[in-house]
C-alpha positions in Angstrom: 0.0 0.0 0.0 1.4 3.5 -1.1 2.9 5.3 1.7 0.3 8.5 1.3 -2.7 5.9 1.9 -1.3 4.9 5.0 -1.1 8.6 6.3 -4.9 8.9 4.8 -5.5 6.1 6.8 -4.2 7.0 10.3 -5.0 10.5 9.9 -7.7 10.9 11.6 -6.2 8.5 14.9 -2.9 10.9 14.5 -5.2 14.1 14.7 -7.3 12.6 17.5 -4.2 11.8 19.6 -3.0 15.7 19.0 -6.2 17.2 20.3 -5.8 14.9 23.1 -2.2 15.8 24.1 -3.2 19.8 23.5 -6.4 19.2 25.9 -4.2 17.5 28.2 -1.2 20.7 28.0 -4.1 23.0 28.6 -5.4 20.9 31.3 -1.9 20.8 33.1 -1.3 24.2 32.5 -4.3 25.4 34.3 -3.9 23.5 37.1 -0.2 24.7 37.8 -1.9 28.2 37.7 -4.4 27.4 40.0 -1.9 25.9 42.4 0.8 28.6 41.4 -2.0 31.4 42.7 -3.4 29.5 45.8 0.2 28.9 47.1 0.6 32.6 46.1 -2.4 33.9 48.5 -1.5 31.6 50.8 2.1 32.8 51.5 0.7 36.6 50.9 -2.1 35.9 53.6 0.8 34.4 56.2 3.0 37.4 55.2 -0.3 40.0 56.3 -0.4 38.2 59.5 2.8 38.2 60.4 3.1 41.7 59.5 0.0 42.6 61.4 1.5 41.1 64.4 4.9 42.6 64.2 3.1 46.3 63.9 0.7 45.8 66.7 4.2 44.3 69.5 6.2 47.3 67.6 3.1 49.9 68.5 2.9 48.5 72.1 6.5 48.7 72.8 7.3 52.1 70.7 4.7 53.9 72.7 5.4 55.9 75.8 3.4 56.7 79.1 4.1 59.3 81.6 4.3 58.3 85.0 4.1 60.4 88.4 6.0 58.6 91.5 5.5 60.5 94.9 6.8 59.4 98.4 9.8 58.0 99.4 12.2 57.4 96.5 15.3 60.2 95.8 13.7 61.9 92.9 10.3 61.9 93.0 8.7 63.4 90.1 7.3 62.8 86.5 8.8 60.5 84.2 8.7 59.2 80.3 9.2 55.4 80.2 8.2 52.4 77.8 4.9 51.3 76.9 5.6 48.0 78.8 7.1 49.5 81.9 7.1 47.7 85.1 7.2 49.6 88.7 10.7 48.9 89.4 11.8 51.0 86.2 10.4 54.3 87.4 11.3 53.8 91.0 14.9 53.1 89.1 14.5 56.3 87.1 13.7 58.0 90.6 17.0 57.3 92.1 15.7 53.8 93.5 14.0 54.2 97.3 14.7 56.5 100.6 15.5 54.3 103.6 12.4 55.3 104.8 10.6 53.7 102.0 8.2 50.4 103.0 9.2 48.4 100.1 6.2 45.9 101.1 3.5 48.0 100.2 5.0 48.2 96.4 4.4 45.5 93.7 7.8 46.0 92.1 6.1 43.3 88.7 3.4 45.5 88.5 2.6 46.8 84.7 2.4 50.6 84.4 -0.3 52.8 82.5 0.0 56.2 81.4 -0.9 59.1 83.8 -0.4 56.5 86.9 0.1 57.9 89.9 2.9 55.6 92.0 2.8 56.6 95.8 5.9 55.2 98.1 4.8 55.6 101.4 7.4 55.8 104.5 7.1 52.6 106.6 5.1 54.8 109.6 2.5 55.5 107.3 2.4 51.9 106.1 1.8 50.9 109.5 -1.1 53.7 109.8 -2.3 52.1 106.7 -2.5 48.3 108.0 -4.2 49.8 111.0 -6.5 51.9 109.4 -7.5 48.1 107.5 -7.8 46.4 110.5 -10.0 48.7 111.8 -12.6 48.9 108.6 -12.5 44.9 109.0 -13.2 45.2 112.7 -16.0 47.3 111.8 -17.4 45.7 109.1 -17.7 42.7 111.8 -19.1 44.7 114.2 -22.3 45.4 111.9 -22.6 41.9 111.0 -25.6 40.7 113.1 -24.8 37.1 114.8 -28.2 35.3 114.3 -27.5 32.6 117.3 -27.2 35.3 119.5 -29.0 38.2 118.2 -32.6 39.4 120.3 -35.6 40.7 118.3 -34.4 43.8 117.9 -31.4 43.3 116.9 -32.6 41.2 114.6 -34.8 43.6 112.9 -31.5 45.8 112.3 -31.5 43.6 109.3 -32.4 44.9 106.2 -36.2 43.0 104.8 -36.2 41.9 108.7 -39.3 43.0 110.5 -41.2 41.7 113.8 -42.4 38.6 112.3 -39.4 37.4 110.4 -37.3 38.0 113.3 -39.6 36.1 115.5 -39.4 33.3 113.4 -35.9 33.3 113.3 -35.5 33.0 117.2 -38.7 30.5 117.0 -36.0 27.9 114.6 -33.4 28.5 116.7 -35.4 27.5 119.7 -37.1 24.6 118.1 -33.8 23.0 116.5 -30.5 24.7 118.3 -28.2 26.9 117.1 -27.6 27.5 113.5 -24.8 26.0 112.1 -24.7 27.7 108.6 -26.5 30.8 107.2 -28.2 28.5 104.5 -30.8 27.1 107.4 -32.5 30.2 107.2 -33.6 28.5 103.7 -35.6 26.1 105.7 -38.2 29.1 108.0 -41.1 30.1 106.5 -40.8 33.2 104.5 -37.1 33.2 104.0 -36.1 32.4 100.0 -32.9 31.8 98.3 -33.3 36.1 97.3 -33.5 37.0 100.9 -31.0 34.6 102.7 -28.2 35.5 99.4 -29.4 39.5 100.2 -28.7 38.9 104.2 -25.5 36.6 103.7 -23.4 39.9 104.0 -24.7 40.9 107.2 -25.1 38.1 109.5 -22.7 35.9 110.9 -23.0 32.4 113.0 
């Protein structure tokens, strides 16, 4: 058979198989786009984030406060420090503390803020501050009403407490002894979770 009836012949399979192998380039070439740009977003995406993040620790650390520190340190007065400051830096920046200073009453880790005030006090006035305390907690327990022990009047220096609820209370206690927690008042008639959680402040066993 004559060599250009052969190529008639197989034409057609020849030009099939190069439509096939030019839809498969295509084919390849798109998806190595595709891939090409996703990888592309992908690293552009991690770069914006990393960025972002870099700016923002950059911003906090860049930015200054102004602190004032009083009391008993050798300079006392207002200073310029780093946005992440600590306490010890400014009392540093104040020539460190006065013997006088009560070092106790300081939280040298604290973080600072701008326009803090810091406040050294001399250890006299930290005592007249711890006795000052002890005497608002001394206090505070002195208004606190004992229930086990308290008469009907006393009783009705409760706030929602009138005649009969006080009544009742000394009635229970009577009837089944002492209370041994505030949560038995749950158990008289007239007393709800509201008004035991509303006296819980104020009485004491």
């Amino acid at each position: 058979m004559p060599l250009k009836d052969h190529i008639k012949k197989f034409l057609p399979l020849i030009i099939a198989i190069f439509i096939l192998l030019l839809v498969l380039l295509f084919y390849l070439i798109q998806n190595t786009d595709k891939t090409t740009a996703w990888q592309e977003e992908e690293t552009t995406e991690v770069y914006e984030q990393e960025t972002t993040k870099t700016e923002e620790m950059t911003k906090t650390t860049s930015e200054k406060i102004i602190v004032d520190i009083k009391g008993e340190v050798q300079k006392p007065g207002v200073y310029e420090l780093e946005g992440d400051a600590r306490v010890k830096e400014v009392v540093l920046k104040a020539g460190g503390l006065t013997k006088q200073a009560e070092e106790k009453q300081l939280n040298l880790a604290e973080k600072l803020q701008d326009q803090q005030m810091i406040y050294v006090p001399n250890k006299k006035e930290a005592q007249d501050m711890e006795v000052v305390e002890t005497e608002k907690d001394n206090n505070t327990e002195e208004k606190m009403v004992d229930i086990n022990a308290a008469d009907l009047t006393e009783l009705q220096e409760l706030s929602g407490i009138g005649p009969a609820k006080a009544q009742a209370i000394i009635d229970y206690r009577e009837e089944n002894g002492p209370f041994k927690e505030v949560d038995e008042l749950n158990e008289i008639s007239g007393f709800g979770e509201k008004t035991v959680e509303k006296l819980r402040e104020s009485i004491k066993i």
